[in-house]
VEXFIVEX-25982 format. One record per residue: x, y, z of N, C-alpha, C, O in turn; residue in three letters. Coordinates in pm, whole numbers, plus 50000, padded with zeros to 5 digits. Layout:
% residues N
XYZXYZXYZXYZALA/...
% end
This chain:
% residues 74
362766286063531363396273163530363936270063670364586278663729UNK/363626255263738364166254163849365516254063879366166250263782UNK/366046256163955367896257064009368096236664000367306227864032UNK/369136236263957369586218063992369946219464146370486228464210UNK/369516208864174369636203264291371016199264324371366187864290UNK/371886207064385373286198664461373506191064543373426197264649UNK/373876175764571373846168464672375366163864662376196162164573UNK/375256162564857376756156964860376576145464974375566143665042UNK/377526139664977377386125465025378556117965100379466116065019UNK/378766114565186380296106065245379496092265242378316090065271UNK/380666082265191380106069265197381416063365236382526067165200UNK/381046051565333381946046965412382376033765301381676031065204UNK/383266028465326384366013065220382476007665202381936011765099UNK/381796001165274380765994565281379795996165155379215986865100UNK/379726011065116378906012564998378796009664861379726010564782UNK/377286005164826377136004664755378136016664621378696027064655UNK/378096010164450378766018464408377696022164280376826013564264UNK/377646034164185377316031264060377806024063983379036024663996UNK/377416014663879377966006863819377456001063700376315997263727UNK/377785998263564377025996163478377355977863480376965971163384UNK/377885973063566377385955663608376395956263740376425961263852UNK/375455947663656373965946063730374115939163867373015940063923UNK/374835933863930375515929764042376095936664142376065932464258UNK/376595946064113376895961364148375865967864262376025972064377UNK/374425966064146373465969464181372735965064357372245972764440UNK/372895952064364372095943664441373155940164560372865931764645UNK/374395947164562375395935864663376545955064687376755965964634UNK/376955944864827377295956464874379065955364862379205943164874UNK/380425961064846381335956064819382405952764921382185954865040UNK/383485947764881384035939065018384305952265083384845962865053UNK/383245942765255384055946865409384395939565435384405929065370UNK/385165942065621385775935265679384855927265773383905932765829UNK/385225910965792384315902165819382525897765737381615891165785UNK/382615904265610381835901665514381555888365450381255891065334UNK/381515877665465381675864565392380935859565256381395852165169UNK/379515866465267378835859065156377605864765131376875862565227UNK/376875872965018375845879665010375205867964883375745861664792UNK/373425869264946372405860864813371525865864845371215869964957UNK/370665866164689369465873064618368935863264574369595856364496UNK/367775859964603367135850964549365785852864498365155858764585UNK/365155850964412364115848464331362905843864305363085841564186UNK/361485839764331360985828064255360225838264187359845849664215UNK/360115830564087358615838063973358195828763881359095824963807UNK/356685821863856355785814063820356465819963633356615831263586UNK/356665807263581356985805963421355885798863392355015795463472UNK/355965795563228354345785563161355145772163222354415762663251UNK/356705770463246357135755063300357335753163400358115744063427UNK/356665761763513357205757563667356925767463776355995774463735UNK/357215770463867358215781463963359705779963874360215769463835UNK/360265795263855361465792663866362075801163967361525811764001UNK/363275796964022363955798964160365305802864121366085793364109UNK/365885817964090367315825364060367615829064183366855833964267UNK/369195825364195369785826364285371385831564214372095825264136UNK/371655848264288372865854364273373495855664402373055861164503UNK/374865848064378375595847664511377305854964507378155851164428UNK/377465862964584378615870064571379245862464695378675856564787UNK/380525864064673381535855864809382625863864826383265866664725UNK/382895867164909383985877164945385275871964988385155860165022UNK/386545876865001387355869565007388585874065090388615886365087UNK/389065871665126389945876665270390975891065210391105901465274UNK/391345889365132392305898965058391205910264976391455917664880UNK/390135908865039389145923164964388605923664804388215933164738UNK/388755908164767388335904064620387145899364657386765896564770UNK/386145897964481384785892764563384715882364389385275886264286UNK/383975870564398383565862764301382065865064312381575865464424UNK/381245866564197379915862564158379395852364094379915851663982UNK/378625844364111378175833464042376165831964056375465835964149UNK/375825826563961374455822963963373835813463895374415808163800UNK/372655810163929372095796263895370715801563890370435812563938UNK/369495790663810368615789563809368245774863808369005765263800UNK/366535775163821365975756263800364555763963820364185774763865UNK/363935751663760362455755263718362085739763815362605728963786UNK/361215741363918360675733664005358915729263991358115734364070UNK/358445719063878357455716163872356385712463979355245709363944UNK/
% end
């Protein structure tokens, strides 16, 4: 049977985290002078292109808001 693998790691404020919110995933958490991270999308539906857009905003005191949108562009 193989030995488990031990890994170790230093991660600076900047890193990414594990997280079971999917946002987590894709965005990195507040630094300093950080203002505004977006992910954007298109992928062909039976009604269009549609175009998702996830936008995180960071905020001077080290809080962050998420918000997102979609539209289907015929």
């Amino acid at each position: 049977m193989a030995k488990d693998k031990q890994t170790k790691a230093t991660f600076g404020k900047s890193a990414r985290v594990i997280s079971d919110y999917a946002n987590d995933l894709i965005f990195e958490q507040p630094r300093e002078n950080l203002l505004m991270q977006e992910f954007i999308s298109y992928e062909w539906t039976p009604h269009g292109m549609k175009i998702s857009r996830v936008k995180r905003k960071f905020s001077k005191d080290g809080g962050y808001s998420d918000s997102s949108s979609s539209e289907i562009i015929n």
